[in-house]
VMD Tcl script that builds the backbone (N, CA, C; Angstrom):
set m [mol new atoms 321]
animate dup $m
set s [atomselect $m all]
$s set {name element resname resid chain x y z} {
  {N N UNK 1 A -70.271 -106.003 -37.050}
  {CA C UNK 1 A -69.581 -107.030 -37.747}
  {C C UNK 1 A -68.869 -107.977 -36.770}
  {N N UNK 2 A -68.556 -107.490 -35.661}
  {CA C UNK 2 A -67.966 -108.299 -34.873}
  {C C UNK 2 A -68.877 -109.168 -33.742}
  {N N UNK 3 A -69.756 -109.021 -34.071}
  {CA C UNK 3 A -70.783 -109.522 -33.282}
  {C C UNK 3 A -71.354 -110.948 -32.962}
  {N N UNK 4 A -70.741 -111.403 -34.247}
  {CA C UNK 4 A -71.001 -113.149 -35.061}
  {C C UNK 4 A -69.808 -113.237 -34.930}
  {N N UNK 5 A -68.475 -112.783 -34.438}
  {CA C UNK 5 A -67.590 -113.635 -34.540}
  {C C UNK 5 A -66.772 -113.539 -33.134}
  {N N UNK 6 A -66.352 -115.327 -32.905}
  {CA C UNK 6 A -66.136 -115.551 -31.866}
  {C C UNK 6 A -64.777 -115.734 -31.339}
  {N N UNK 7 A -64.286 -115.477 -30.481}
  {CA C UNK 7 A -62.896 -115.497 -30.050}
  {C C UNK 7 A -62.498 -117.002 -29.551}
  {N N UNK 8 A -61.191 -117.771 -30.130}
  {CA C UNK 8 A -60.391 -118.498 -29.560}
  {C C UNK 8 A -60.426 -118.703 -28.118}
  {N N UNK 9 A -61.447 -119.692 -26.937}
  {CA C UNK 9 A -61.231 -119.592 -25.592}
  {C C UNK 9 A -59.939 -121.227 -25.361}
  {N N UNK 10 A -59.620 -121.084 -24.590}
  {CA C UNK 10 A -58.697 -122.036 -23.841}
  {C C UNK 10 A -59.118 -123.375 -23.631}
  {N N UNK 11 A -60.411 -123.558 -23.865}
  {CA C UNK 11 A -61.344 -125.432 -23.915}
  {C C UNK 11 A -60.794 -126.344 -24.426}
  {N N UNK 12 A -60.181 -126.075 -25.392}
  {CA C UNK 12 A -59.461 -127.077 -25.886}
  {C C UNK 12 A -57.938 -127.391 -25.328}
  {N N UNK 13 A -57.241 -126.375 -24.426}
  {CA C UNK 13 A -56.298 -126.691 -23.957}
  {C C UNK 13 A -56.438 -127.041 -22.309}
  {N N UNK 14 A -57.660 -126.811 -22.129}
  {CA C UNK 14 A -58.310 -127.200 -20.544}
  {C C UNK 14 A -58.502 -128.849 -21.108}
  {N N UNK 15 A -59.479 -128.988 -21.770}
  {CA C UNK 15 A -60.007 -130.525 -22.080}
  {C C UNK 15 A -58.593 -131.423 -22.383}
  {N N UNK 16 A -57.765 -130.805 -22.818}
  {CA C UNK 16 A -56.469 -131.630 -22.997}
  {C C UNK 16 A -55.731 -132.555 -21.438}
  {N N UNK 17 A -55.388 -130.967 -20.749}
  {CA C UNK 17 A -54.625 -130.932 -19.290}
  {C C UNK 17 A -56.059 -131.996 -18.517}
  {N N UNK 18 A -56.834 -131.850 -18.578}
  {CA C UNK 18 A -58.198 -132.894 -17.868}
  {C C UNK 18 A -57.717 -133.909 -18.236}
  {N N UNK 19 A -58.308 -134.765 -19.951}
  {CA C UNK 19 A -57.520 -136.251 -19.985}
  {C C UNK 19 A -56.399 -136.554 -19.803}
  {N N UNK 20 A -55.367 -135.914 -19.461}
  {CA C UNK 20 A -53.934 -136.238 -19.662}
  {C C UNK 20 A -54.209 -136.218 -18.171}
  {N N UNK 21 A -54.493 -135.886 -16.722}
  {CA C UNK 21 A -54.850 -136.339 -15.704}
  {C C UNK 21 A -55.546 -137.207 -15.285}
  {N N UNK 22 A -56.537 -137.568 -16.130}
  {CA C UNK 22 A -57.581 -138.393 -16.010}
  {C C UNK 22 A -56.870 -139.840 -16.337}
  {N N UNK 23 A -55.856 -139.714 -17.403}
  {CA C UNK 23 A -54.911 -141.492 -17.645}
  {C C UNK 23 A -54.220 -141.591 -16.827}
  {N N UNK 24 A -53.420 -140.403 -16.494}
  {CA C UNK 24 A -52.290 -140.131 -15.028}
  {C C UNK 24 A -53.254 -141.368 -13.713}
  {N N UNK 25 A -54.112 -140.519 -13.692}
  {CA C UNK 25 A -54.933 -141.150 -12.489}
  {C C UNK 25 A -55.024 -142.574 -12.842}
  {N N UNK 26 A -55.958 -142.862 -13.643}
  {CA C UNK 26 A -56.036 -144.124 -14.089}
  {C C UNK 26 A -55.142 -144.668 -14.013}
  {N N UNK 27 A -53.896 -144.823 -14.646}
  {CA C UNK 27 A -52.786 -145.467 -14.867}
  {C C UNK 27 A -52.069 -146.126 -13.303}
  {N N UNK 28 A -51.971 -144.530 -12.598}
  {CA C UNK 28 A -51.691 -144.925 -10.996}
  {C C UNK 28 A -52.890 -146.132 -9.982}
  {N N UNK 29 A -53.870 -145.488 -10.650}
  {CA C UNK 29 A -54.808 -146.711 -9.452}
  {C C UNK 29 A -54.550 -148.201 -10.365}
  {N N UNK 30 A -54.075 -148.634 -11.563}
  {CA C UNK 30 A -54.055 -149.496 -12.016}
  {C C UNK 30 A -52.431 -150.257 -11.103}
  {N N UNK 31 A -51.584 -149.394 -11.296}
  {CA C UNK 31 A -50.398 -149.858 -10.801}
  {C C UNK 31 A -50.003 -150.055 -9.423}
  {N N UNK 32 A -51.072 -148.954 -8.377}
  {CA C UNK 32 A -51.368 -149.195 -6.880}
  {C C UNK 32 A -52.347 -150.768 -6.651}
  {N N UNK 33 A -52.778 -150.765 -7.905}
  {CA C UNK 33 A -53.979 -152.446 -7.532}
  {C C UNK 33 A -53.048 -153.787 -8.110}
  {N N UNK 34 A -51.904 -153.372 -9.035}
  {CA C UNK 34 A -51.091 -154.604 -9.120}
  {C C UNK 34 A -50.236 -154.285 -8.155}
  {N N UNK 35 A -49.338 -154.063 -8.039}
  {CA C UNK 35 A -48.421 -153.978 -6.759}
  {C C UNK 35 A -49.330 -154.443 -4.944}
  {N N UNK 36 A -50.704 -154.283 -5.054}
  {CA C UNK 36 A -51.073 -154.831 -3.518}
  {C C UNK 36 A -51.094 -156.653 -4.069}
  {N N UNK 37 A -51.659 -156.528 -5.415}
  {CA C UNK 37 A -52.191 -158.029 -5.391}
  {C C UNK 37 A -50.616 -158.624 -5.336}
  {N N UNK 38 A -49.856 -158.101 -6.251}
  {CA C UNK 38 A -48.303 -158.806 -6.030}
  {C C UNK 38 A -48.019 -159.081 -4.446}
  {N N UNK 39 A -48.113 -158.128 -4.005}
  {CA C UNK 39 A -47.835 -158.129 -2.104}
  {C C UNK 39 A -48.217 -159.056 -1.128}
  {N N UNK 40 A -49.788 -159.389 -2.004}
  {CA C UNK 40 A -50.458 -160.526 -1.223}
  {C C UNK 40 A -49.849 -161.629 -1.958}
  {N N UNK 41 A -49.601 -161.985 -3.366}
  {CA C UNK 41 A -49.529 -163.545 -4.168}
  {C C UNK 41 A -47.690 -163.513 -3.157}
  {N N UNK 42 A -47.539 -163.210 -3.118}
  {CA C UNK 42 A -45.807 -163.298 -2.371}
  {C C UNK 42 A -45.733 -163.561 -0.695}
  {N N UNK 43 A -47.089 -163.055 -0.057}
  {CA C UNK 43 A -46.917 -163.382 1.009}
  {C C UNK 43 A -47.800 -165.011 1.360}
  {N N UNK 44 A -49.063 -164.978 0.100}
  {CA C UNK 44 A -49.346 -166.297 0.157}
  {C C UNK 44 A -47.975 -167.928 -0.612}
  {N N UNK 45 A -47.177 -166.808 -1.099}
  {CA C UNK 45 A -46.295 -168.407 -1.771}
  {C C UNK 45 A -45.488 -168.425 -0.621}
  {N N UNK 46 A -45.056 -167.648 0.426}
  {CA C UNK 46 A -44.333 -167.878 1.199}
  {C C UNK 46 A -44.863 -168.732 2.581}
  {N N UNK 47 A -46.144 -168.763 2.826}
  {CA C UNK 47 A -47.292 -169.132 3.334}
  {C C UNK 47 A -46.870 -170.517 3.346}
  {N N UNK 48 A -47.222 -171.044 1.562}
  {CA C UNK 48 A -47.395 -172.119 1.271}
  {C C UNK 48 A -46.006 -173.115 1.575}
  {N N UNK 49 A -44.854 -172.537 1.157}
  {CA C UNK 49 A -43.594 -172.978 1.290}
  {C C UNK 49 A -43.451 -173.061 2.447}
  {N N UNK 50 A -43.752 -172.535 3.493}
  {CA C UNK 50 A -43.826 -173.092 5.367}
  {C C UNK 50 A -44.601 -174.121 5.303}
  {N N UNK 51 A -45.477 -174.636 5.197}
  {CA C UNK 51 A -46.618 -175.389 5.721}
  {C C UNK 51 A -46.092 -176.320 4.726}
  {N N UNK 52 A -45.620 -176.504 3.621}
  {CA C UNK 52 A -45.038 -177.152 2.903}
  {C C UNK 52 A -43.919 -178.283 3.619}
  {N N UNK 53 A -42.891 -177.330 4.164}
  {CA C UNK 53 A -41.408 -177.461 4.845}
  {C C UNK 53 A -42.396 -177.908 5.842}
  {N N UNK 54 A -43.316 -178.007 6.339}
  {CA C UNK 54 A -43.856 -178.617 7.843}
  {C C UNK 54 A -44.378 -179.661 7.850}
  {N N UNK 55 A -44.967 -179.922 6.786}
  {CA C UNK 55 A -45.963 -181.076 6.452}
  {C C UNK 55 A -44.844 -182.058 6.018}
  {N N UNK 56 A -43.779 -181.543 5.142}
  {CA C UNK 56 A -42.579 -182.903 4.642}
  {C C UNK 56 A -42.277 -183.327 5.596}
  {N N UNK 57 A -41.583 -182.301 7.057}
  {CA C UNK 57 A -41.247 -182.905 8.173}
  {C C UNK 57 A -41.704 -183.406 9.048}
  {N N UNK 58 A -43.279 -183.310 9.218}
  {CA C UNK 58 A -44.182 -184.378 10.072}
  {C C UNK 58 A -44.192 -185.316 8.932}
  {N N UNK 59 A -44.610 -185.651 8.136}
  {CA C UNK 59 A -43.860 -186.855 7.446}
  {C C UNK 59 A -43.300 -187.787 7.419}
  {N N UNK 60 A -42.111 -187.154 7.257}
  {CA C UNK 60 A -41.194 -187.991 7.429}
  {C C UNK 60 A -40.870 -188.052 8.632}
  {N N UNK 61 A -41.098 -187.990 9.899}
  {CA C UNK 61 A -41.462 -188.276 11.217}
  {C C UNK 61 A -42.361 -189.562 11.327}
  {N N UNK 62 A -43.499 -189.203 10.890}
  {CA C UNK 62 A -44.407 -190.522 10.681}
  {C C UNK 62 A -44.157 -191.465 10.086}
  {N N UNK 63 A -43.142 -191.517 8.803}
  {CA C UNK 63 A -42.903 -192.729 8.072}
  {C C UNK 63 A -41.791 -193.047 8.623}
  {N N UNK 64 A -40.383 -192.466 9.134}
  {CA C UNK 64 A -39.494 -192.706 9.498}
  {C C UNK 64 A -39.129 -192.857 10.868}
  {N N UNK 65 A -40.057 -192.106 11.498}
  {CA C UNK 65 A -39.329 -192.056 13.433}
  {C C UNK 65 A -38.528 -191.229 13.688}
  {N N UNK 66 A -38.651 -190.497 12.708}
  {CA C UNK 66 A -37.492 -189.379 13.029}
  {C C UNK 66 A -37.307 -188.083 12.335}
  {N N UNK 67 A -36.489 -187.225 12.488}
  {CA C UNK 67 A -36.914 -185.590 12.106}
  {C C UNK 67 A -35.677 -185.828 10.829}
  {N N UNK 68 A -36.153 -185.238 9.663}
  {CA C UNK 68 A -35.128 -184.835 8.360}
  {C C UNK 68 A -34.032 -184.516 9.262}
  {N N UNK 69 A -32.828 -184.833 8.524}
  {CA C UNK 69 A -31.483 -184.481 9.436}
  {C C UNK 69 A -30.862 -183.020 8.473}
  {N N UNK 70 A -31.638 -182.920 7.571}
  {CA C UNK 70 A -31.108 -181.438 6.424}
  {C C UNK 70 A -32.342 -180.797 5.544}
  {N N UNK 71 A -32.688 -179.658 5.064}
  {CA C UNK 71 A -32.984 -179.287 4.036}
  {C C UNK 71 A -33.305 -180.216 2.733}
  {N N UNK 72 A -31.900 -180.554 2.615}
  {CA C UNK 72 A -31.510 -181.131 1.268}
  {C C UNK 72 A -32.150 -182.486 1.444}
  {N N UNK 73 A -32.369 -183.445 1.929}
  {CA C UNK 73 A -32.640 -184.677 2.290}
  {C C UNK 73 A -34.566 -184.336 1.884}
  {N N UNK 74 A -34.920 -183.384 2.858}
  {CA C UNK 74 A -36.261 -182.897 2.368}
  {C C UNK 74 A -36.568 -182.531 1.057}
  {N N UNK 75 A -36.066 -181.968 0.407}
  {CA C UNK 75 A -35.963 -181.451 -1.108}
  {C C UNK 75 A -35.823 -183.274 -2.089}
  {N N UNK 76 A -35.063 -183.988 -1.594}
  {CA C UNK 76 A -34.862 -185.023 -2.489}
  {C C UNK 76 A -35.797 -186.294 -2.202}
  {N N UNK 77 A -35.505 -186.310 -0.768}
  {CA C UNK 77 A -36.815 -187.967 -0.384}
  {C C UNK 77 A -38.138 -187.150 -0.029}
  {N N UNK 78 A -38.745 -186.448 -0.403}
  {CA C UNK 78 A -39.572 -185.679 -0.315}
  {C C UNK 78 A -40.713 -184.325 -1.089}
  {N N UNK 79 A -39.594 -184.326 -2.289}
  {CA C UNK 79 A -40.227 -183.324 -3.131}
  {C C UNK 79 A -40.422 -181.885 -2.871}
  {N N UNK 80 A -40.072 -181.454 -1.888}
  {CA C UNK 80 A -40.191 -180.129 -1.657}
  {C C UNK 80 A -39.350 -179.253 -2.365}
  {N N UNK 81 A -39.766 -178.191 -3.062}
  {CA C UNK 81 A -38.664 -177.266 -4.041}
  {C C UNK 81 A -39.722 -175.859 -3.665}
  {N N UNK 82 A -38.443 -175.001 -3.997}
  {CA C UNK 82 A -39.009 -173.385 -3.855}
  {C C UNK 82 A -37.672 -172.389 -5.090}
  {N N UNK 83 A -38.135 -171.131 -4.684}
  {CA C UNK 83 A -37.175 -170.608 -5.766}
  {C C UNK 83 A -36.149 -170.192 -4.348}
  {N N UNK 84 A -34.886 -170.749 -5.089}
  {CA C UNK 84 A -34.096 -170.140 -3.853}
  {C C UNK 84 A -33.853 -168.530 -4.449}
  {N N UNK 85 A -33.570 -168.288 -5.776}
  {CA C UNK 85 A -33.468 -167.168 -5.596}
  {C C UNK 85 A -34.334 -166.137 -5.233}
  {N N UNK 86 A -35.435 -166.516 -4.706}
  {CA C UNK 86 A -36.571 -165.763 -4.262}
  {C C UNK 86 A -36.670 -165.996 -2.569}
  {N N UNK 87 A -36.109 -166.862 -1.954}
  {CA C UNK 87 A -36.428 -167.663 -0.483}
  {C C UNK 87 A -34.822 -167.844 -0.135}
  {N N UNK 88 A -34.675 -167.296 0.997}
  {CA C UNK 88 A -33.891 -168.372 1.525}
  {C C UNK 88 A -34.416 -168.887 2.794}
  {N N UNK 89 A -34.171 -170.552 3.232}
  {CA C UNK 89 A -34.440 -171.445 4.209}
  {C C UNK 89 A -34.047 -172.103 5.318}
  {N N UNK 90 A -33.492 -171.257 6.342}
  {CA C UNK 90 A -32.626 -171.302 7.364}
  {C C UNK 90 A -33.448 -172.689 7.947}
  {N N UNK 91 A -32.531 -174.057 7.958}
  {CA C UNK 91 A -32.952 -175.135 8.486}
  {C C UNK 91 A -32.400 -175.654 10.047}
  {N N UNK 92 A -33.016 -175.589 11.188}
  {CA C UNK 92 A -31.784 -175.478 12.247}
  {C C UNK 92 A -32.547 -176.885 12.674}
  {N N UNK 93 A -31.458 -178.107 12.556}
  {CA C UNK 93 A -31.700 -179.316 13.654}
  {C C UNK 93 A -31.299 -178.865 14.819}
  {N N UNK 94 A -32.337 -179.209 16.023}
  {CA C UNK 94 A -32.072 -178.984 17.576}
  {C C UNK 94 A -32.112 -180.362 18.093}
  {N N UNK 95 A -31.811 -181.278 17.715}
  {CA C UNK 95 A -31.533 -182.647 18.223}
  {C C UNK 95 A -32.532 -183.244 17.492}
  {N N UNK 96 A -32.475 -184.964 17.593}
  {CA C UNK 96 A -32.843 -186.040 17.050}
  {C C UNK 96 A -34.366 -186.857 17.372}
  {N N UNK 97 A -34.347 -185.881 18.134}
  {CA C UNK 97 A -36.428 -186.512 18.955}
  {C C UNK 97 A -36.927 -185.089 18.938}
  {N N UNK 98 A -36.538 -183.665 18.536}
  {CA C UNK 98 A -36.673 -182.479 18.409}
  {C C UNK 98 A -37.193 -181.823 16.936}
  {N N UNK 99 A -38.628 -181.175 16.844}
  {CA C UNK 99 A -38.829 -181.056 15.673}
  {C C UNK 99 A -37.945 -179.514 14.857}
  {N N UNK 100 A -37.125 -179.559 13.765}
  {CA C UNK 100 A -36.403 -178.409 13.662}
  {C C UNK 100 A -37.115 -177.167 13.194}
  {N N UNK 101 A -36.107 -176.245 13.378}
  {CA C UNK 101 A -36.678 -174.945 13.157}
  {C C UNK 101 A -36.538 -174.437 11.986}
  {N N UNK 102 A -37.542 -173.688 11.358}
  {CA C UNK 102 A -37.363 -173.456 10.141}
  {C C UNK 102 A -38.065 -172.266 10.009}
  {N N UNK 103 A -37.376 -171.101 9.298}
  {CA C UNK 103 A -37.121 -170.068 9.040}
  {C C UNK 103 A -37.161 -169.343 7.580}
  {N N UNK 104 A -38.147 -168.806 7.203}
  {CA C UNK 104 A -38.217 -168.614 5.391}
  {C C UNK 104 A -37.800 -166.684 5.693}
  {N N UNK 105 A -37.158 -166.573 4.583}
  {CA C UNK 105 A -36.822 -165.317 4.721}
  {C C UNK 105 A -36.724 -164.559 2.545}
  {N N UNK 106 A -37.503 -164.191 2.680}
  {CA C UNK 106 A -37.629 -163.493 1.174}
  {C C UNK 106 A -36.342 -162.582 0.900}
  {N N UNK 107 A -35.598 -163.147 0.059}
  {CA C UNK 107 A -34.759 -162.195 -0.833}
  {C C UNK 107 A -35.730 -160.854 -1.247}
}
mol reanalyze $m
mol bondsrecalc $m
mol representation Tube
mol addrep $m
């Protein structure tokens, strides 16, 4: 009589612990592949905001004869904007025939 009948095995609590690793996993390679692309889009906006700050100031070199005397002067006769709360933009004039130094530093 006992021959046809089958005992309760653990498959169903194996097949459980499997998918519940299997989203684990998933979930992690999803959040390891946004966090690199974030890593790169942040090191390319910071990229852009240099060459940005470089190009206003050959610029206005070429139209003017002379190097931006501030940041701020660049930002207004010039159009250049960034997030400051994301950047800050250490602007150093080294004299008046001297192209300045400029320094991006990510909050």
């Amino acid at each position: 009589m006992r021959r046809f009948y089958r005992e309760k095995t653990d498959h169903s609590v194996r097949t459980g612990v499997i998918s519940l690793l299997l989203v684990c996993l998933v979930l992690g390679l999803f959040y390891v592949g946004t966090e690199t692309v974030s890593a790169k889009t942040d090191a390319q906006q910071a990229q852009s905001l240099e060459e940005a700050i470089h190009r206003g100031i050959t610029h206005c070199y070429a139209v003017e004869g002379r190097y931006p005397e501030s940041l701020e002067y660049l930002r207004t006769e010039y159009g250049i904007s960034y997030d400051e709360d994301k950047y800050f933009v250490d602007y150093q004039v080294l004299g008046t025939n001297l192209m300045p130094d400029v320094t991006i530093i990510e909050r």
